[in-house]
N, C-alpha and C positions, 0 to 999 in steps of 0.2 A: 489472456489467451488460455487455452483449456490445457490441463495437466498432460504431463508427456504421453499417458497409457492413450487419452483420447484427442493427441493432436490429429490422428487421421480421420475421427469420425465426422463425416460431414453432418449429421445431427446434432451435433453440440451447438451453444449456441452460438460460442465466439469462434468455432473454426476459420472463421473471414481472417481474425484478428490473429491467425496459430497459422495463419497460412502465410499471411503480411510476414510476419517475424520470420519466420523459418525461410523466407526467401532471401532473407542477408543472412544466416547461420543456422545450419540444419539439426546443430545442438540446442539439446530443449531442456531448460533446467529448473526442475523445480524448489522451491521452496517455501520452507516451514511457516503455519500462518501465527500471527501473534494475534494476542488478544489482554485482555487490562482485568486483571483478578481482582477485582474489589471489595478490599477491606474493612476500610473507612467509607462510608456509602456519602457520608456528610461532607468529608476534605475532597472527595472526588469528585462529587458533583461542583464544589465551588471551583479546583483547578479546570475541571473541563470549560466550564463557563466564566471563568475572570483570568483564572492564571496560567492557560496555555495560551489564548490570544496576547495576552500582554506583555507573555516571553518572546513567543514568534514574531510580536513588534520588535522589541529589543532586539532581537539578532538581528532583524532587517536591516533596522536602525545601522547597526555596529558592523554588520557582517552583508550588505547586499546581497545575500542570499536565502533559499529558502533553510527553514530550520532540519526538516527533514522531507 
């Protein structure tokens, strides 16, 4: 949904989806976005591609739920 300053614009794109929400709770709250600092350009690339899918199996596995 679009940030609280532009939940009333109707030219945003996702107003639909700021509109949807805001009709079960008129409180808009935003937050902070993350993002992955990459240090290691070599370890990061192998977890993204063998060793986050492999953990997200394991919780499945262990925990029927998503990992995050």
């Amino acid at each position: 949904s679009p940030p609280s300053d532009q939940i009333g614009n109707k030219n945003h794109p996702h107003y639909g989806i700021g509109l949807f929400k805001t009709s079960f709770n008129k409180q808009v709250t935003d937050y902070v976005g993350a993002f992955d600092l990459v240090v290691k350009p070599r370890k990061y690339k192998l977890w993204k591609h063998f060793g986050e899918s492999y953990v997200k199996r394991q919780w499945w596995r262990k925990h029927h739920e998503s990992w995050y």
